[in-house]
N, C-alpha and C positions, 0 to 999 in steps of 0.2 A: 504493500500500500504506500502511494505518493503523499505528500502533504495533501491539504485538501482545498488550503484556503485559495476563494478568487484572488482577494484584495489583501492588504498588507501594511497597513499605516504607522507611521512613525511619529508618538506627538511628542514634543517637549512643553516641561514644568518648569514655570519658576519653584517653587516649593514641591516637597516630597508630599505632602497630604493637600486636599482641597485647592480652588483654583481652577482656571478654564486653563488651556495649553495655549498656550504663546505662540505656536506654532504647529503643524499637522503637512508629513510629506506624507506622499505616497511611494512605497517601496517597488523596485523595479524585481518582476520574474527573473531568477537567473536557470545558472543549472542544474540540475539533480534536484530540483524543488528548493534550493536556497532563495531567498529574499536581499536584495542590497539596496543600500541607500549609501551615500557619502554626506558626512555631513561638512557643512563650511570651517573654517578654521575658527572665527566663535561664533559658538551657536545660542540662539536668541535663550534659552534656557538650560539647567545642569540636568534637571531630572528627566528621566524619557518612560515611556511604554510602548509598548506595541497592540495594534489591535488587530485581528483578522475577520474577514467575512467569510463567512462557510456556509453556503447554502441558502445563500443571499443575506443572511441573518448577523447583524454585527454580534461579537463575542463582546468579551469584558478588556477593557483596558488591564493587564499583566506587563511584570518584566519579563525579560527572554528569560529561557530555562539556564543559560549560559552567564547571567548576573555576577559580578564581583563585589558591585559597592549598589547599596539601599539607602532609600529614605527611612522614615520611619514606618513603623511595622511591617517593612518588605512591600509596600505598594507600589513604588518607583524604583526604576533603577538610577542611577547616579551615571552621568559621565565624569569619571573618577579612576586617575591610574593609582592603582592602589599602592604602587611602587615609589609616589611620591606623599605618603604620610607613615615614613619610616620613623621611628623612633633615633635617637639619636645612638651611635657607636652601632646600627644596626647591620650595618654590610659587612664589621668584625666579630657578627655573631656566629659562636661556631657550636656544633654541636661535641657534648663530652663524650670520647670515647667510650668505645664498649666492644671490649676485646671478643666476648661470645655470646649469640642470644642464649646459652644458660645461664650467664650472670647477671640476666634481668629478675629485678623485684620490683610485681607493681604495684603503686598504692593508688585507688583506685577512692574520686573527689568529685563532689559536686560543687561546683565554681563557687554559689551561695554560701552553702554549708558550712564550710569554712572560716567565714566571717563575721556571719551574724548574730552570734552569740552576743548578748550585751556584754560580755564579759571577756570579747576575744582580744581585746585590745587594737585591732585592725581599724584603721580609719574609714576603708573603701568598702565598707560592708557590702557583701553581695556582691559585688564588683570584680572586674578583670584583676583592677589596680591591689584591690586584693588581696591577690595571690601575688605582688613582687613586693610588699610590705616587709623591709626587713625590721629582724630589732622588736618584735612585739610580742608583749606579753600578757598573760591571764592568771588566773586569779593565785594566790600563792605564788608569783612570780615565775610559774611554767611559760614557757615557749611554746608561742603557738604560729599558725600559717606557716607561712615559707620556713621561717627557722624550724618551727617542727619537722618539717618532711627533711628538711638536711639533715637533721638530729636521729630520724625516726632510722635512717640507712637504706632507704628505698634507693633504688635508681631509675624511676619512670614513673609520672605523673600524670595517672589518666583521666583525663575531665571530660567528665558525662555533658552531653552535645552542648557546641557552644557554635555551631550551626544554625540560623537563623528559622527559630521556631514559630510557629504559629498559636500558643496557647498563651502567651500572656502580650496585653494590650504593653504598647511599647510607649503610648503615651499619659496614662494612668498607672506610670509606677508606686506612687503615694498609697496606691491599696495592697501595695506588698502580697501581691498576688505571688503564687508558688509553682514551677511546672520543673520536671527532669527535663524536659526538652526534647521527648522524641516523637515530635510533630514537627517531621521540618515541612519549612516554606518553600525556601531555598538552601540547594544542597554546597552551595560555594561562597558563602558572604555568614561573617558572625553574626553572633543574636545580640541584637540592640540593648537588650534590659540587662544586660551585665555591662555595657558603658557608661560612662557616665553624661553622654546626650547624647540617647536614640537618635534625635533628629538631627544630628548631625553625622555625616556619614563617613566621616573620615576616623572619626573616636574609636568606632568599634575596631576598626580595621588597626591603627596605630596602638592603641591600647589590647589586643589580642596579640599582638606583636611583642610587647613592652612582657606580656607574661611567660612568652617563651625568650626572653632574653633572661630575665630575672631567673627562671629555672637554669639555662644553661651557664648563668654565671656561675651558680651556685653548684653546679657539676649534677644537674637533673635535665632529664629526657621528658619530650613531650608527649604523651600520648594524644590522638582525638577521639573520642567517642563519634564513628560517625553512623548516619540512617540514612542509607542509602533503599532501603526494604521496601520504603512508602512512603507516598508522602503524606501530609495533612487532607483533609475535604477534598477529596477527589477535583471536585469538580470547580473546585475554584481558583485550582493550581494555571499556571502556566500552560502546563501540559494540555490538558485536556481545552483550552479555550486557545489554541493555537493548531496542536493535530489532536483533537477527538480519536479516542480509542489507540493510540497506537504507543503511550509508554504505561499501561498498563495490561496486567493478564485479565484476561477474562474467563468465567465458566462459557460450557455452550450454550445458557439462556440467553448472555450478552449483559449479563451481569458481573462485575466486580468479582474475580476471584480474592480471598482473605486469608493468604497462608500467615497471614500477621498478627492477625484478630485484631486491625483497626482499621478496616475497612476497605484498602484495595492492596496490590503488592503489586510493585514495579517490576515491567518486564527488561530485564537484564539483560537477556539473551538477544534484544532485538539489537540492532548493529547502531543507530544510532543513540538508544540509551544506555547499554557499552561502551560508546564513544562519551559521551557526556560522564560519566558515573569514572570512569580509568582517569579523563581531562579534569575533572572534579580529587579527586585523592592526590593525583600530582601537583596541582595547581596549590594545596595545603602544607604538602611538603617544600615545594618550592620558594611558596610564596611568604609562608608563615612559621616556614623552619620546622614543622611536626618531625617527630622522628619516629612516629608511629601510629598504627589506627587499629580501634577496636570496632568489627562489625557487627553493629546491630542485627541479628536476626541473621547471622550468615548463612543460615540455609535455604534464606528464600531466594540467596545469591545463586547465577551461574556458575561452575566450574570454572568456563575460559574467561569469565570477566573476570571472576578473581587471580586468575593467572595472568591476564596483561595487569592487573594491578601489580603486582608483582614485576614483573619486566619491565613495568614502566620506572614502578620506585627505585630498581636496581638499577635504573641509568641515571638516576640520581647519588644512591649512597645503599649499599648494599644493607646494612646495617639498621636500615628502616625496620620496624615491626609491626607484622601483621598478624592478630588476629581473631577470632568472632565466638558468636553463639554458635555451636555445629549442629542446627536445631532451625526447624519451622514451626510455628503457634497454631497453625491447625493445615489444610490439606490444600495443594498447589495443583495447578496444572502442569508444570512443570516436573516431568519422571524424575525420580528418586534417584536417579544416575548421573543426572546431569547437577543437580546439587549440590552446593560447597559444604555437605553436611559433614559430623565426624565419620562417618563410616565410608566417605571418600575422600579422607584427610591424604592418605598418602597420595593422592594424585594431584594435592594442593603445595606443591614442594614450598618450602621455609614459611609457611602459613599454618597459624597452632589456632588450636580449638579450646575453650572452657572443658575439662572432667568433671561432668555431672555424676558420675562414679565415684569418685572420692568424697566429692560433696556431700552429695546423699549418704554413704558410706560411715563418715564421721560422724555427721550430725543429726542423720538420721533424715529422713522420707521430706523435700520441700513442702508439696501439700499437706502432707497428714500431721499437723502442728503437733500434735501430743508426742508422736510416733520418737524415741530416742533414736540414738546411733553409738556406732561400736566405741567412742567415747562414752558415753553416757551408759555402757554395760549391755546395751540391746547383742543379742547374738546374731550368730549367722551373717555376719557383717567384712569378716576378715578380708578376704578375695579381692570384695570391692575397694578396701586398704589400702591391698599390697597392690591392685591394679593400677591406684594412683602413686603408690610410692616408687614405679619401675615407669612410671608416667606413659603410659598406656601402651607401651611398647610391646611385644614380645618379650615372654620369658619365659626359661623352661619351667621354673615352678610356682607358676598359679595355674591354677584350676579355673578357666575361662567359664564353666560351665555356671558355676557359682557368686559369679560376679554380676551385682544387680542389675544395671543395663546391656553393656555391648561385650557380648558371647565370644568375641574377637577383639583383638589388642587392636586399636585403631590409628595409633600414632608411628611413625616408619622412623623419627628421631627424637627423642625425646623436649627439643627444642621447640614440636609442634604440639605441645599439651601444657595447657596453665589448669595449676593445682590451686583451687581455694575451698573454703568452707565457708562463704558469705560473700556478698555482694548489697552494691545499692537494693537489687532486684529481692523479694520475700524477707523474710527475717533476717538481721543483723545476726550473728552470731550466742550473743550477749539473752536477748528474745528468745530465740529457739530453746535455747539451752534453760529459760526458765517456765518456757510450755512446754516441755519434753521431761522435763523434771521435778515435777510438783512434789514440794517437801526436803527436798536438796535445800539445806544449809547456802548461804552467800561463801564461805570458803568451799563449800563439795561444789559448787556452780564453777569458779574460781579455777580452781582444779581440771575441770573439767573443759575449761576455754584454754587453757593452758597446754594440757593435752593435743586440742582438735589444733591447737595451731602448729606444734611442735614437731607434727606429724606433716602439714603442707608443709613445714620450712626446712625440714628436713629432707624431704622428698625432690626425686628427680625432675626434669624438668622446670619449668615456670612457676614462680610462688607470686599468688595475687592476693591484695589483703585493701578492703575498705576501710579506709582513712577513721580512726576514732576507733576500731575493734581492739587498737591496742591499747585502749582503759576501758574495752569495756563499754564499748557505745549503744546506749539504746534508743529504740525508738518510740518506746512504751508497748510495742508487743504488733506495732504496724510491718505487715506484709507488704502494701505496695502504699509508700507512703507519695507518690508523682503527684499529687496535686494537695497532699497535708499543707499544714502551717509548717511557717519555721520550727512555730514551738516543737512540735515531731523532728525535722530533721537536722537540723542546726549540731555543730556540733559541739559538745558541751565541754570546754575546757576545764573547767572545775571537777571534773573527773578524771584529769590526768593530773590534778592534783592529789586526789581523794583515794586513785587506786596508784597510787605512785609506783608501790614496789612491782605489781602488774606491768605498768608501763616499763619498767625502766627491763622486765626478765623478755618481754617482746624486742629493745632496743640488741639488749645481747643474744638474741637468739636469730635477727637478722645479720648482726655482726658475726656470729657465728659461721653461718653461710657463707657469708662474703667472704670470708676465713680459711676457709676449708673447702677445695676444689671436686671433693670426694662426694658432696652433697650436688653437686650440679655437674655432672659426667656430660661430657657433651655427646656422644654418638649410644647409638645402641649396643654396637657392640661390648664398648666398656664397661655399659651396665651390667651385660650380661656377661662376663667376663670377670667381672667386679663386687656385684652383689648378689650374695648369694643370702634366702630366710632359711631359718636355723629350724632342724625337725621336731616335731614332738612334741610341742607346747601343747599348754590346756587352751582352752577355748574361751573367745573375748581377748588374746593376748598375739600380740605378732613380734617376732624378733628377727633382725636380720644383718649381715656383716658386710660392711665395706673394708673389702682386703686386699692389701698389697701395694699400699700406697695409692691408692686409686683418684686417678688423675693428678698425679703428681702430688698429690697429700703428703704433709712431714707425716701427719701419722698413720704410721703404717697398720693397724687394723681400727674399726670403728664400728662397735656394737652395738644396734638402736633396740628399745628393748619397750614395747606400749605395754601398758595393763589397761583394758578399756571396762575391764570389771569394777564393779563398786564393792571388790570385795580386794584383800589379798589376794597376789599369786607367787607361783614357786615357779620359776622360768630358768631352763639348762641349757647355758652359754658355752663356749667353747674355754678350754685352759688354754691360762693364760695369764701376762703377767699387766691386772689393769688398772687406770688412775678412771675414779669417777669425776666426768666435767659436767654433766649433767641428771640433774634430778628433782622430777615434778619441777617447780616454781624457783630452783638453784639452778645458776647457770657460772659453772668458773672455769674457762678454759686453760689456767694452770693445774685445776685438779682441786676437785673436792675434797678426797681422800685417795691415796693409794690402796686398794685393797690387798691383800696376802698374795703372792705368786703361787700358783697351783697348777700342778701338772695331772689334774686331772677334769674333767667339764665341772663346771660351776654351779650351785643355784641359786639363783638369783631372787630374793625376796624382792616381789614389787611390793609398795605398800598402792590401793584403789586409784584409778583414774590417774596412773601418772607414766612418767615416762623416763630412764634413766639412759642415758650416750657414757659407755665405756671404751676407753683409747689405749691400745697398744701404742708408745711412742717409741 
């Protein structure tokens, strides 16, 4: 199918909102269905739209789907190079090395969030500016925003869409309206309400800029959150009031297909919304220094669009990272083959998917809120563990059959699976663990966060962790808090006061990581090669050895030992001669205690819901 439109109009605005156009061309036919017009060298107005006739019937005034710079609320486009409202030192911005994508940790932020605490100490509440606030602090004199995430030892900051959304009015900020943001408008221009003047078009764009300097000064990587899946109200997009029917999927009534569940899904596969969607992700890295993106809903993605995404960013900086949900929200037109789902990860080369496997695994069933997980003592749990601890790869000893979702290791390098137990998305970590365990004591709770984290940070692969989980963030018990009050999601620095010793065993235990190369093995092979679990344990308990110096590790064996039971266990380690660096909520990488050299296997007292790392040195 060609474009469809007769006619093709070009009008210019004085102002981005209200006003008659100052001027109105009409666009000349060209080839392949493109549209041109040239405009004079100054033209009567900055703002522009386009409008089309189709079918004799004038459409709505839109900017192109191709937009860089907006007015307010995305109504107008801007004639605006966005390459002239750089920040200042911005052409020696570089990004901070990163020797392998297994040495990434993400901490994973909503731009808001951050800020708006009355108590964050941040000036730019809610704001871009924000997040490059150095120097500030909260209550007890904690560090919070940007010092915290230097502090915290992450290396990549992923901000949920900062993509120009369509759910909060951009010119009634005063009612501190609330949205995650994944309703976009426009898939290439930032969202006005984190500037500090929507209406002017040049803030968002200089000021989104200003936040990836501020990170990469500070030796942090950018993530974007982006939605590429769907866009907002079909029918008000761009899209559909320019070519009708042709960047979306349909059923065969000629209805809206919804592999999304928010009302249509973008067709991918079509060769011009491939072109847009590959020129959209580069144009971010390019333009705005991203060093990486997280795909909303990457399974309502094609295959080869996320493969030229890939090609494209690798002729930028190899190093970029990508990647998504390996999942669709309900059923596509689109066959199961052709999907950037997890169970066709390996044909998505250097592109990781979220383990809903470990997830689950840990903390037990997303939906069924009560339902524990092999932290919390639930049984039958283990498989799904150890399938995130070898990061979904191949290995000869698990029992695929037994592992809750995929029956098959889905990852081809370990590099392609991020391990978490919490996200912006359902309960916080902190919530779960207090509907899953009714009657659990604040220290057994304690404990038991301790655990589900010590087990992703541990674990091969990609370790991803929600900003505030390390004191302990809650949300009051909200599953999808995207349209709550701040009161809900804000994040409360007064409990990195409060759970101090909490926070400060998360700081060492990503330090720990960072530490030790044995924890983040970069190929499959060396996992398997390297990690071997130890036989014969009682049930609710996993133990398993990194041996041989593995990856170049000063120390030469390392024994991870869970008890996910709430009770004691008696767990038999190999002999040997071991210093304990870690145990449950103790974390001392000189050595807790030496224990006795014994030449014969061990047994290892766990005391409930903890975790102990022994080190041959």
């Amino acid at each position: 199918m060609g474009p469809t439109a007769e006619a093709l109009h070009l009008k210019l605005y004085t102002n981005g909102i209200g006003g008659e156009p100052v001027v109105d061309f009409a666009m000349r036919k060209a080839e392949s269905g493109t549209w041109t017009f040239t405009l004079p060298a100054q033209p009567a107005g900055r703002f522009y739209v386009v409008q089309a006739t189709i079918g004799g019937q004038k459409m709505a005034e839109v900017p192109d789907p191709y937009v860089h710079a907006v007015g307010l609320n995305g109504q107008r486009g801007v004639l605006l190079d966005p390459a002239t409202v750089n920040p200042m030192g911005w052409l020696d911005d570089q990004r901070p090395t990163l020797a392998k994508p297994t040495d990434v940790i993400i901490g994973e932020l909503h731009l808001r969030d951050l800020s708006m605490h009355p108590k964050s100490g941040i000036e730019h509440k809610g704001k871009y500016l924000g997040l490059t606030e150095p120097g500030t602090q909260g209550p007890a004199g904690v560090s919070t925003g940007l010092d915290h995430l230097v502090e915290l030892g992450i290396s990549h900051v992923h901000l949920l869409p900062t993509n120009d959304f369509a759910s909060i009015d951009e010119s009634t900020l005063s009612e501190n309206r609330y949205n995650w943001g994944y309703e976009p408008l426009h898939f290439s221009v930032p969202e006005g309400s984190f500037a500090t003047d929507p209406a002017d078009p040049a803030a968002r764009i200089r000021e989104l800029k200003q936040v990836t300097q501020a990170l990469h000064r500070r030796g942090l990587r950018l993530v974007l959150d982006v939605v590429y899946n769907h866009t907002t109200d079909a029918a008000r997009t761009s899209f559909e009031q320019l070519v009708p029917g042709y960047y979306y999927r349909h059923n065969d009534d000629g209805s809206y297909s919804n592999a999304t569940a928010c009302g249509n899904e973008i067709a991918s596969e079509r060769p011009m919304v491939r072109k847009l969607i590959v020129e959209s992700v580069a144009y971010w890295a390019r333009e705005y220094h991203a060093d990486g993106f997280r795909f909303d809903l990457m399974g309502v993605l094609d295959i080869e669009t996320m493969r030229a995404i890939r090609v494209a960013l690798d002729q930028q900086d190899h190093s970029i990272l990508l990647y998504g949900e390996g999942w669709t929200a309900g059923p596509s037109p689109l066959p199961e083959t052709a999907r950037a789902v997890k169970a066709n990860v390996q044909r998505l080369e250097r592109i990781a998917a979220f383990s809903d496997e470990l997830r689950d695994g840990v903390r037990g069933h997303v939906s069924r809120r009560t339902e524990p997980g092999f932290a919390s003592g639930h049984p039958g749990l283990e498989e799904s563990v150890k399938f995130g601890i070898v990061a979904a790869i191949e290995h000869p000893q698990i029992d695929y059959s037994k592992v809750n979702y995929s029956k098959v290791p889905w990852a081809g390098t370990p590099a392609q699976t991020i391990n978490y137990v919490a996200c912006h998305d359902d309960q916080l970590l902190w919530d779960k663990l207090k509907s899953s365990n009714p009657g659990a004591t604040e220290a057994e709770l304690i404990q038991r966060d301790i655990l589900s984290n010590t087990i992703v940070f541990t674990s091969q692969g990609i370790p991803f962790l929600p900003i505030g989980d390390e004191f302990l963030r809650t949300k009051g018990g909200s599953h999808n808090s995207f349209n709550q009050p701040d009161s809900v999601n804000q994040i409360d620095w007064g409990r990195k006061a409060r759970y101090a010793p909490v926070y400060e065993f998360y700081r060492e235990l990503l330090a720990l990581r960072r530490a030790h190369p044995a924890f983040r093995l970069p190929t499959r092979e060396l996992i398997q090669q390297h990690l071997e679990f130890l036989p014969n344990l009682p049930p609710g308990t996993i133990a398993y050895r990194l041996r041989d110096h593995a990856g170049g590790d000063t120390w030469r064996n390392i024994v991870v030992v869970f008890n996910g039971n709430q009770a004691p266990a008696s767990v038999t380690v190999p002999a040997g001669s071991y210093t304990v660096v870690l145990r449950g909520d103790q974390l001392v990488p000189a050595g807790i205690e030496k224990m006795p050299p014994s030449r014969e296997p061990i047994a290892l007292k766990m005391p409930p819901s903890t975790a102990t790392i022994l080190v041959e040195k």
